[in-house]
N, C-alpha and C positions, 0 to 999 in steps of 0.2 A: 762458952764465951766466944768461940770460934764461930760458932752459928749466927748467934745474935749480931756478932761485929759484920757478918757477910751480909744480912737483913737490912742492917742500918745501913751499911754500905750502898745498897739496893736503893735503899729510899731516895739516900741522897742524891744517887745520880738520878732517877728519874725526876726530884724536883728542881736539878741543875739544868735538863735535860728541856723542862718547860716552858722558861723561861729564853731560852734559846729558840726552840719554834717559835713561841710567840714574834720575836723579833727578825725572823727570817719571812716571815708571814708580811709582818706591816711592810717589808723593803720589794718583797714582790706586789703587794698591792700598789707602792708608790711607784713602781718601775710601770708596771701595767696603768698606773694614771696617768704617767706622763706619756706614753706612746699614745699618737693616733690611732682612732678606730678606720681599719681600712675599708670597712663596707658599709661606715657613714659618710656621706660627703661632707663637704665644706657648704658651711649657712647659705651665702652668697649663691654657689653653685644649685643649689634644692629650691631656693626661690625664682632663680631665670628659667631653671626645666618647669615648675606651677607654673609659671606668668603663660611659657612658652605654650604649656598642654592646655589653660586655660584660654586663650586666644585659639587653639586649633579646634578647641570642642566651641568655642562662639561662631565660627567661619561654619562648621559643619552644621551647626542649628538654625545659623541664618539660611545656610541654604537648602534645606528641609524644608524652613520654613515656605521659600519662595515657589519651591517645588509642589508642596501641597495647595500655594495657590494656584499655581499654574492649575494644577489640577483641578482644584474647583472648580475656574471660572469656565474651564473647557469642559467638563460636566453639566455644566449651567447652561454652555450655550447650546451643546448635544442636545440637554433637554427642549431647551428652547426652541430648538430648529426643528426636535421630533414633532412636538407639540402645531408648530407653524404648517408645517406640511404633511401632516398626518389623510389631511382631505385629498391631497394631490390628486392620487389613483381615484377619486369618485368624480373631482371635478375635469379631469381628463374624458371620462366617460360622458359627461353634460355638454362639454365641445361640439358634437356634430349636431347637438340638439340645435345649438344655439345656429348653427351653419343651415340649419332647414331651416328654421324661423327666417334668418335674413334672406334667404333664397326665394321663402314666401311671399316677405312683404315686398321682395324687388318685382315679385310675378302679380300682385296684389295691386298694381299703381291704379288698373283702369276695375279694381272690384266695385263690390258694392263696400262703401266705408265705415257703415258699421261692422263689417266683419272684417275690414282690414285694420280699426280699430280694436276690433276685440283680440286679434293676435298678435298686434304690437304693444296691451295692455299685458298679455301672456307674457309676453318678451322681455317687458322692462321689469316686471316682477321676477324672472327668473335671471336675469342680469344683476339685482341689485343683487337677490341676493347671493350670487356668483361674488359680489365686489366686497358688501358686508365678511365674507368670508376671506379677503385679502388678495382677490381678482382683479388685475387692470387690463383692458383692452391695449391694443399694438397695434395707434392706426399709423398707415405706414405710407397713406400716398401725399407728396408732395417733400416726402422726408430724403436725405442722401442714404444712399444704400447702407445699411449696418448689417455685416454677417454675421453680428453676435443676437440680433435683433428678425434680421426678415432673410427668407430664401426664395433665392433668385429661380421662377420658372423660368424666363426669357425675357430677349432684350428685346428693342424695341426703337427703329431709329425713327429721328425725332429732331427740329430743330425749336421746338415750342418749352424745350426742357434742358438743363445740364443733364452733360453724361453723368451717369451715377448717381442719376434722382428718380426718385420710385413716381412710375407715372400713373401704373395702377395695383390697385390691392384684389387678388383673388380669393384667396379666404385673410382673416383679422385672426391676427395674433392675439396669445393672451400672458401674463406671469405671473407670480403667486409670488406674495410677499417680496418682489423683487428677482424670481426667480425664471427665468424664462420657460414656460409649460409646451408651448408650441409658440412655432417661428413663425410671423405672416409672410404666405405667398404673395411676393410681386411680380410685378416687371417692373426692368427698367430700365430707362432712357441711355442710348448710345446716340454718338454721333455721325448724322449720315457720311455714306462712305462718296468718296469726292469722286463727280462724275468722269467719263470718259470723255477725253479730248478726242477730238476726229483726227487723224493723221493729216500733217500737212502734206502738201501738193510738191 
């Protein structure tokens, strides 16, 4: 009887026992619902840090974006300007061609005219297609001095001219798409230096 009453005894407290975790259980989940999570923010708070991060990643896209055109359009024009002046170095070479020819026809005045026809027909054929390729002549007399334009061999006094106006052209400039290839040789006009008075008496 002693045993069995000890068994029962057993039972009961553990099924006493059950019912009492149970409800120590639900009070700690209630205590843990009501306290804050401390490593979630507050609603409010997590939507201004998105707004903020998504406005910092728009600023940095836009300006990728503006970067990559930059980039293109100066890729483009590298291209472009290779492409323009690729002939440079051969039409540098054609230069003095063209300085005989006109040296010819200035020594040609008193030839015979169909041969100084036939080397002025040479001339304008290989001028054109100097120009077809993006060539402009640099004529340069009558014009005011440009030192971005023509270089000064000597001046030259003169009262028939402004100081500073190209009176003559020794060799004709040329430029290539706007680019200056050679500079025309001038002179150019100064103004005479004022003469010596005679000492007076």
């Amino acid at each position: 009887m002693k045993f069995w009453n000890m068994g029962k005894d057993k039972e009961e407290k553990q099924a006493d026992s059950g019912p009492e975790m149970t409800a120590l259980e639900k009070r700690l989940a209630e205590k843990a619902a009501q306290e804050p999570d401390e490593e979630t923010p507050a609603g409010p708070g997590t939507m201004d840090e998105a707004r903020a991060e998504i406005s910092d990643l728009s600023e940095r896209l836009l300006r990728l974006q503006a970067d990559f055109e930059n980039f293109r359009k100066r890729a483009q024009r590298e291209k472009d300007e290779a492409r323009q002046f690729a002939n440079q170095s051969l039409i540098e070479k054609q230069l003095p061609i063209l300085d005989n020819f006109e040296m010819a026809l200035a020594a040609a005045k008193d030839a015979d005219p169909a041969l100084r026809d036939g080397v002025q027909m040479i001339y304008d054929q290989l001028l054109g297609i100097l120009r077809d390729s993006g060539v402009e002549t640099i004529d340069a007399t009558g014009e005011d001095f440009d030192p971005n334009l023509h270089e000064a061999i000597s001046q030259q006094e003169t009262t028939e001219a402004e100081p500073g106006t190209v009176v003559e052209q020794v060799q004709r400039g040329y430029r290539l798409h706007e680019r200056l290839v050679r500079p025309a040789r001038v002179v150019v006009a100064k103004a005479p230096e004022a003469a010596e008075q005679s000492p007076e008496d």
